[in-house]
C-alpha positions in Angstrom: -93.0 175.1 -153.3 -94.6 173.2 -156.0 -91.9 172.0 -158.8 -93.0 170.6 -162.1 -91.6 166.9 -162.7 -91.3 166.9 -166.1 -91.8 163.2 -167.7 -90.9 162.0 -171.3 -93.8 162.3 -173.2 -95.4 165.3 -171.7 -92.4 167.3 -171.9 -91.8 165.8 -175.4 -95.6 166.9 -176.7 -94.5 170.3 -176.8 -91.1 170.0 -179.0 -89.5 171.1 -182.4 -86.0 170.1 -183.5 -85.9 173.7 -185.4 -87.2 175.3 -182.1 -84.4 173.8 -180.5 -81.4 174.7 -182.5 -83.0 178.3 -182.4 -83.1 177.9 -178.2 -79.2 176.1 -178.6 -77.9 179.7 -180.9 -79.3 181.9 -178.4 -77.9 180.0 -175.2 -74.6 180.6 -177.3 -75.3 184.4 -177.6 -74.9 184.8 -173.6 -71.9 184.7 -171.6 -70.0 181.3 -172.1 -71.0 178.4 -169.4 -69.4 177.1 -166.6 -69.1 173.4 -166.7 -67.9 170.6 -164.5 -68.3 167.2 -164.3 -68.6 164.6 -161.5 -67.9 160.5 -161.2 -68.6 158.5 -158.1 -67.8 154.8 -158.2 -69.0 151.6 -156.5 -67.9 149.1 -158.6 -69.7 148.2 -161.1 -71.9 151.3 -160.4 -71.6 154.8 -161.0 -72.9 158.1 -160.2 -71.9 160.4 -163.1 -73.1 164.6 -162.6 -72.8 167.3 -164.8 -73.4 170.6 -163.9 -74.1 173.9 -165.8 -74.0 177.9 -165.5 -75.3 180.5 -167.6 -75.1 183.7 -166.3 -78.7 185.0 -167.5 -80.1 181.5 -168.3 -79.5 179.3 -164.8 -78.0 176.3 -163.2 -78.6 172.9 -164.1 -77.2 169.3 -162.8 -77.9 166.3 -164.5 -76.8 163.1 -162.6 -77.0 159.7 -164.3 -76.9 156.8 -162.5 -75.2 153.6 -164.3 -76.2 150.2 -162.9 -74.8 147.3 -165.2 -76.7 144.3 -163.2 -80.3 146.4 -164.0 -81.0 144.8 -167.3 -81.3 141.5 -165.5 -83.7 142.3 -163.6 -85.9 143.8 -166.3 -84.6 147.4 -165.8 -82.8 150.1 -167.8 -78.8 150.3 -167.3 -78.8 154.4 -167.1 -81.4 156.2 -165.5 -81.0 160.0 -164.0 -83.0 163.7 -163.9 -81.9 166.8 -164.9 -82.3 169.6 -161.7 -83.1 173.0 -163.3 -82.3 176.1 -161.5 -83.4 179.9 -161.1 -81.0 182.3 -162.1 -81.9 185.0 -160.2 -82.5 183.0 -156.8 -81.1 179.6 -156.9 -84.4 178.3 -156.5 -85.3 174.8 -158.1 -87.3 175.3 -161.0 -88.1 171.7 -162.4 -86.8 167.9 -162.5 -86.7 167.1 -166.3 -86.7 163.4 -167.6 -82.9 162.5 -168.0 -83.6 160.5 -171.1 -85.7 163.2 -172.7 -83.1 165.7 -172.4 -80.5 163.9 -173.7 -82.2 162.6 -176.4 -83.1 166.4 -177.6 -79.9 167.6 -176.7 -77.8 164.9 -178.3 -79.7 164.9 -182.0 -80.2 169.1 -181.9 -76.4 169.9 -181.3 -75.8 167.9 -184.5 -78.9 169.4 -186.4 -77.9 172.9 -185.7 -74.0 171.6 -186.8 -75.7 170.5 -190.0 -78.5 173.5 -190.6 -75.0 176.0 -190.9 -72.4 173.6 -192.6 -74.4 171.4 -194.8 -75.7 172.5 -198.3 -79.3 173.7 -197.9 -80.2 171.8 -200.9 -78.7 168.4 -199.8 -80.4 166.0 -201.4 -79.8 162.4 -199.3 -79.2 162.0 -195.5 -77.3 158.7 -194.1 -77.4 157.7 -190.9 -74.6 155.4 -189.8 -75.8 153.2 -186.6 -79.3 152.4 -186.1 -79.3 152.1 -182.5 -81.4 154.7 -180.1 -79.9 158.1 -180.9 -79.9 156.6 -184.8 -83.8 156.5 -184.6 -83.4 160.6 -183.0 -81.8 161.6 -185.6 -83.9 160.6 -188.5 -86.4 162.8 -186.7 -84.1 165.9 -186.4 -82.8 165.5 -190.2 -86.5 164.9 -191.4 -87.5 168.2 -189.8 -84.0 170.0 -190.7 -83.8 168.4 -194.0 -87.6 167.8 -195.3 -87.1 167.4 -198.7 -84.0 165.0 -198.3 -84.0 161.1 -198.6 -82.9 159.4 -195.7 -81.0 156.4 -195.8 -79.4 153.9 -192.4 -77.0 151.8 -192.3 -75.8 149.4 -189.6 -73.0 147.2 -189.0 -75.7 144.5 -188.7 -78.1 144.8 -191.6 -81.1 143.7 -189.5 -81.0 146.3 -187.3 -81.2 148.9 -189.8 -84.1 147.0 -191.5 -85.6 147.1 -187.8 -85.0 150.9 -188.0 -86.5 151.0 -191.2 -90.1 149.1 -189.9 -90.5 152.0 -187.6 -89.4 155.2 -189.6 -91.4 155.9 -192.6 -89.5 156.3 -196.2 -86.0 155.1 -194.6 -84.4 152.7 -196.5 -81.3 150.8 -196.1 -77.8 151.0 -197.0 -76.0 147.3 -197.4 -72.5 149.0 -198.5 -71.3 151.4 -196.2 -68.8 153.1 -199.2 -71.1 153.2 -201.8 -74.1 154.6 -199.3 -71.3 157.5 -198.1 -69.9 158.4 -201.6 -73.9 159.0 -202.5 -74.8 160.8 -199.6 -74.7 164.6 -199.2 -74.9 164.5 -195.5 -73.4 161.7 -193.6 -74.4 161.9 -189.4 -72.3 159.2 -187.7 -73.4 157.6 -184.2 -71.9 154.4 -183.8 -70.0 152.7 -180.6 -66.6 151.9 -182.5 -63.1 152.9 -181.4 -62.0 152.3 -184.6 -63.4 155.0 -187.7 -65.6 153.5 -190.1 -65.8 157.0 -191.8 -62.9 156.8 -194.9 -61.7 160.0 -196.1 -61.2 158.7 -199.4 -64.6 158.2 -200.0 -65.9 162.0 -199.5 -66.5 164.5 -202.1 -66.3 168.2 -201.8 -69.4 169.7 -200.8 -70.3 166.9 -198.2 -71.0 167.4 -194.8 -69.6 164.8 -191.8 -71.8 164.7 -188.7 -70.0 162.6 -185.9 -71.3 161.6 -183.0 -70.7 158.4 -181.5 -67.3 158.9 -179.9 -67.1 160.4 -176.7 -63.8 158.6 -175.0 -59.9 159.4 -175.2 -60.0 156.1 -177.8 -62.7 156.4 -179.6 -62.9 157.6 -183.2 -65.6 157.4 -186.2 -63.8 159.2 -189.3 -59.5 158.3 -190.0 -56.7 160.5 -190.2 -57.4 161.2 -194.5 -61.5 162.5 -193.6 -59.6 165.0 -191.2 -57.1 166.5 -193.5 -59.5 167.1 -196.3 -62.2 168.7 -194.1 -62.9 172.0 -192.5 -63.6 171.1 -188.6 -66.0 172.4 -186.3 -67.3 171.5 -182.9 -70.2 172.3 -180.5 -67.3 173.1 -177.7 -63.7 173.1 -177.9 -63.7 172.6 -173.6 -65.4 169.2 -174.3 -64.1 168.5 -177.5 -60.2 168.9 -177.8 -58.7 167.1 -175.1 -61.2 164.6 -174.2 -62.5 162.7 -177.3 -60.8 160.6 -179.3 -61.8 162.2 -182.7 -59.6 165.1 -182.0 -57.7 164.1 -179.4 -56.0 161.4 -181.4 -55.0 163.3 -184.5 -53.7 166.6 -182.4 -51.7 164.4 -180.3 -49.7 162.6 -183.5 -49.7 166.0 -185.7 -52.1 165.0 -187.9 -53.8 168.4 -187.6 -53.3 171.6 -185.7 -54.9 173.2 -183.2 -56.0 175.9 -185.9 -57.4 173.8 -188.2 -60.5 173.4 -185.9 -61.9 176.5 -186.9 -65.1 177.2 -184.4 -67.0 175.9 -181.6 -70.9 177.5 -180.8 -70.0 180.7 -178.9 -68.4 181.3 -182.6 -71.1 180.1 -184.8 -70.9 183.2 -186.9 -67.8 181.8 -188.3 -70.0 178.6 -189.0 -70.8 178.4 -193.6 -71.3 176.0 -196.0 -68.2 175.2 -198.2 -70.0 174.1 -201.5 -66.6 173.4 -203.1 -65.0 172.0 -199.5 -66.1 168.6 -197.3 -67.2 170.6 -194.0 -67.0 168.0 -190.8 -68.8 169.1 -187.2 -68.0 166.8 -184.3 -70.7 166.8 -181.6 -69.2 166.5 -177.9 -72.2 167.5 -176.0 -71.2 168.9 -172.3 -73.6 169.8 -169.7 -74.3 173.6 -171.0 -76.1 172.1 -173.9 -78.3 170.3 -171.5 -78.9 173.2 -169.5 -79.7 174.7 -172.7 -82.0 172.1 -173.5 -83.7 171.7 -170.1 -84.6 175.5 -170.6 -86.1 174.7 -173.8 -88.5 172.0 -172.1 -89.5 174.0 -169.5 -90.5 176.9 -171.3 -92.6 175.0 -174.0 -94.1 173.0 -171.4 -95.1 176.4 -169.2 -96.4 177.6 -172.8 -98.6 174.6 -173.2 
């Protein structure tokens, strides 16, 4: 059997961030994924695997392998592949590029957050971190958001001017409250356990885009951001319990259960509040890489 290794760049030739969130809506529409996730340990490495079912779409692991010591020796910390399976057989149907998929699937789950909260006419887009998904998402935003000015900011200022160099027509923010209170979408992928998002400094009819936390103790917006927004997520299995963005302010009352209106498999239920601050946090699991990995394979069969 001949199986298609999909690298980076070929797979990425035949890619659209709107063609995406289409393919992410319709993985939605089928029955809802089994997911589970794996971690093997030999300290300081680790083996992490995520695997995927959708009954009509197909299986998919994606294993990433974390080696600390690699950068030393002139080689990336994370490296992996994403398996893709038949549906109907169980047959292996392609190894994807790890970092291609999760590049797609990371900066898609937001857009397709944004393309059903946001305002359709939002006018300004600020990206918050400048780092490697920072630079993906000025390319989903551009394509979701054509007509909107983008603008970065970064905890260190030369890294968003670095940004900047390589992105035409982003500029740079210097003060992160004055850059947020302008901004009519506000995506968030930082590293911080500790928000940088103040609540106090939205306006109704903004739309919050987080990102960047993804453990028990990590957060991006504060408690105030929270109780003023309505709250959506890609998945409430990956979302709820796990990250620190919701997990925090459940856990100390702060909100209710209820308040987090919808996940995907409910998108219906996804609008823009024009006269409300509308907040999407972005969780990712490994049925939006499955998703994702479909997507790749089938534009690159097409091409």
């Amino acid at each position: 059997m001949n199986v298609p290794v999909i690298g980076f760049a070929e797979g990425e030739a035949g890619l659209d961030w709107l063609g995406l969130t289409e393919a992410l809506a319709a993985g939605h529409a089928l029955p809802k994924a089994k997911i589970a996730d794996t971690f093997l340990y030999r300290d300081p490495d680790t083996l992490l695997s995520r695997a995927a079912w959708i009954d009509g779409m197909g299986m998919a692991v994606k294993s990433a392998t974390v080696f600390p010591g690699n950068p030393a020796q002139g080689k990336p910390m994370v490296n992996g592949g994403v398996c893709l399976y038949s549906d109907t057989d169980g047959m292996l149907e392609a190894i994807v590029d790890f970092h291609l998929v999760t590049k797609w699937k990371t900066a898609g789950d937001s857009l397709l957050g944004a393309l059903r909260l946001a305002r359709a006419d939002s006018a300004s887009v600020l990206i918050v971190g400048a780092g490697t998904v920072g630079h993906s998402l000025c390319e989903a935003f551009a394509a979701g958001f054509p007509a909107a000015k983008q603008v970065v900011w970064n905890r260190t200022t030369a890294k968003a001017h670095d940004l900047a160099a390589q992105v035409p027509g982003l500029a740079v923010a210097e003060d992160l409250e004055a850059a947020v209170r302008a901004a009519d979408i506000i995506v968030c992928a930082t590293m911080s356990s500790e928000p940088v998002i103040k609540g106090e400094w939205l306006r109704p009819g903004q739309h919050l885009n987080l990102i960047g936390a993804y453990r028990p103790d990590m957060r991006e917006a504060d408690d105030t951001a929270l109780r003023r927004a309505r709250i959506y997520v890609d998945s409430f299995d990956t979302t709820l319990d796990h990250i620190g963005e919701l997990k925090i302010p459940l856990a100390q009352g702060v909100i209710a259960r209820e308040d987090v209106l919808a996940d995907f498999y409910g998108l219906e239920r996804f609008a823009p509040a024009p006269e409300e601050i509308t907040l999407f946090k972005n969780g990712g699991g490994a049925h939006l890489d499955l998703m994702t990995a479909r997507f790749v394979l089938d534009r690159w069969r097409a091409a």
